[in-house]
C-alpha positions as CSV (number, residue, x, y, z in Angstrom):
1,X,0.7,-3.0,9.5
2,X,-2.4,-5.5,9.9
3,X,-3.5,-7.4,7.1
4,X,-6.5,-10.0,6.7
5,X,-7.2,-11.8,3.9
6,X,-10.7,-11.2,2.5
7,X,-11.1,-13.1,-0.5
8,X,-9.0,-15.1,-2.8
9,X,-10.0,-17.0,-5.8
10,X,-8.1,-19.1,-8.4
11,X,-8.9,-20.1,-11.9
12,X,-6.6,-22.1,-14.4
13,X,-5.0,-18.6,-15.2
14,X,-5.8,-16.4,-12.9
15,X,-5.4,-16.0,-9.0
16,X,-7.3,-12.8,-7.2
17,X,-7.3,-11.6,-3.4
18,X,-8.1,-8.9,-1.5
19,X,-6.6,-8.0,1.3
20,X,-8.1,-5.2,4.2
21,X,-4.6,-3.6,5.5
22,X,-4.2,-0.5,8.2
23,X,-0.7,1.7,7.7
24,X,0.4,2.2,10.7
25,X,1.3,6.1,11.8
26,X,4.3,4.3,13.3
27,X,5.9,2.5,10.3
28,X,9.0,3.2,8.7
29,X,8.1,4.0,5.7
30,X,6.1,7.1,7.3
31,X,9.7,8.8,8.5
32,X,11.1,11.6,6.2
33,X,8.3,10.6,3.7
34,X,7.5,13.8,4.1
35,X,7.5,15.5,7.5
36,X,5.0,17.9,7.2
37,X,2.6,15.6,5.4
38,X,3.1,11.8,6.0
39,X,2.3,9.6,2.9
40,X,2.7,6.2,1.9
41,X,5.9,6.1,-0.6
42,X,4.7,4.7,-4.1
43,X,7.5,2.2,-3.4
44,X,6.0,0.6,-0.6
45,X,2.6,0.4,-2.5
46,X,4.3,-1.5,-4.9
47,X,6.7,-3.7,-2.6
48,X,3.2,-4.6,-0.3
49,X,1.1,-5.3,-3.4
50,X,4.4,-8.1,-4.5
51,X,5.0,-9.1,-1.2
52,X,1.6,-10.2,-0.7
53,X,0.7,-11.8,-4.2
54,X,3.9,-13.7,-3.3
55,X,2.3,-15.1,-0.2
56,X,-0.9,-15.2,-0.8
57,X,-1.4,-16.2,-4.7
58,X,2.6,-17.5,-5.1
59,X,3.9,-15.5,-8.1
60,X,7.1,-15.4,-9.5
61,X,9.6,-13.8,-7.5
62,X,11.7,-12.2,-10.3
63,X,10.5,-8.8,-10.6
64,X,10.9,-8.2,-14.8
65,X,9.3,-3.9,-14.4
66,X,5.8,-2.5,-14.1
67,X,3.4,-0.9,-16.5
68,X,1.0,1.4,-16.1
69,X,1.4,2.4,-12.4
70,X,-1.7,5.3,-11.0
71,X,-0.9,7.2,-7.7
72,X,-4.3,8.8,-7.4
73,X,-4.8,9.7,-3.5
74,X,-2.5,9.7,-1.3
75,X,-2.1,6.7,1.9
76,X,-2.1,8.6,5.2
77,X,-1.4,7.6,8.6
78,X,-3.4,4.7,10.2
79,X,-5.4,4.7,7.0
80,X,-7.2,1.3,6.4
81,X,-7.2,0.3,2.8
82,X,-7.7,-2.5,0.5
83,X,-5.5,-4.2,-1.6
84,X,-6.7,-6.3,-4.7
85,X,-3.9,-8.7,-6.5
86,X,-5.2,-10.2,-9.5
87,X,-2.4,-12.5,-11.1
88,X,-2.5,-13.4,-15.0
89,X,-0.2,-17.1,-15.3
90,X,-0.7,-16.4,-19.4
91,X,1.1,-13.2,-19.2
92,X,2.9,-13.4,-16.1
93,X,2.0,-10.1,-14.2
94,X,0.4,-8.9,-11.3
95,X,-2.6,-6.2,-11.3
96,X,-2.9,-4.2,-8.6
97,X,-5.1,-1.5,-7.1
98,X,-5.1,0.0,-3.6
99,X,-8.6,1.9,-2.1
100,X,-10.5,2.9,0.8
101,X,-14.0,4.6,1.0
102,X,-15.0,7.8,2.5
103,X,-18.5,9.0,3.4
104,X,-19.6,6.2,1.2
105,X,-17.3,7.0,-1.9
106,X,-14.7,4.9,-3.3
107,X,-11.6,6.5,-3.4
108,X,-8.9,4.9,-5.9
109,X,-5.3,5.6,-4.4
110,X,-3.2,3.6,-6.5
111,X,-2.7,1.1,-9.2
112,X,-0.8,-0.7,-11.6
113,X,1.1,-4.0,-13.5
114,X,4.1,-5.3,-12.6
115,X,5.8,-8.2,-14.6
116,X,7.5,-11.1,-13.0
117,X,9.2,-14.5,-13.8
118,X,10.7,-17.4,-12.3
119,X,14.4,-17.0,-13.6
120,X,17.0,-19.5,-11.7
121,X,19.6,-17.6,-14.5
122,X,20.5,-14.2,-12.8
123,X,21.7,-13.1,-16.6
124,X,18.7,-14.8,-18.4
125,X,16.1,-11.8,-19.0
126,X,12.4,-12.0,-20.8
């Protein structure tokens, strides 16, 4: 997977980016998911769109659930997509939305919230 940083911006409570990524054909998460018709597993969507608001905007790293969540279109093979994070500090989650265009059309594949937290207490919960 390739991924380049487009834009980010931060505000007092907010942090946004948006990232230009290519799935790989050759990726893991491609095997057995499913063999006729590769996709991108929901999981991953959600796992790239945390991994990267990690790195990029420095959330939490206490995942708390997720609200909301869209799978639209399917992510095929060697598709190049963008990601947009959009983190609210106030209310400590992470936005989310995956697309791509096609003959000039937007085409929304996924999105969603997903809390998080800093908790240094494994037992301590919000």
């Amino acid at each position: 997977m390739l991924s380049v940083v487009i834009n980010s911006t931060e505000t007092s409570s907010t942090a946004e980016a948006t990232l230009r990524l290519r799935a790989d054909h050759d990726i893991l998460d491609f095997s057995g998911h499913f063999s006729q018709f590769p996709l991108l597993p929901g999981v991953t969507q959600i796992d790239w769109a945390i991994f990267y608001a990690q790195d990029i905007l420095h959330v939490p790293s206490t995942f708390q659930g997720m609200e909301v969540i869209k799978f639209q279109e399917p992510i095929l093979p060697d598709a190049e997509i963008a990601l947009h994070l959009k983190w609210d500090a106030e209310k400590l989650k992470l936005h989310f939305a995956y697309h791509s265009e096609r003959d000039g059309q937007l085409i929304a594949h996924s999105s969603g919230k997903v809390q998080l937290a800093n908790i240094t207490n494994s037992n301590q919960r919000l």
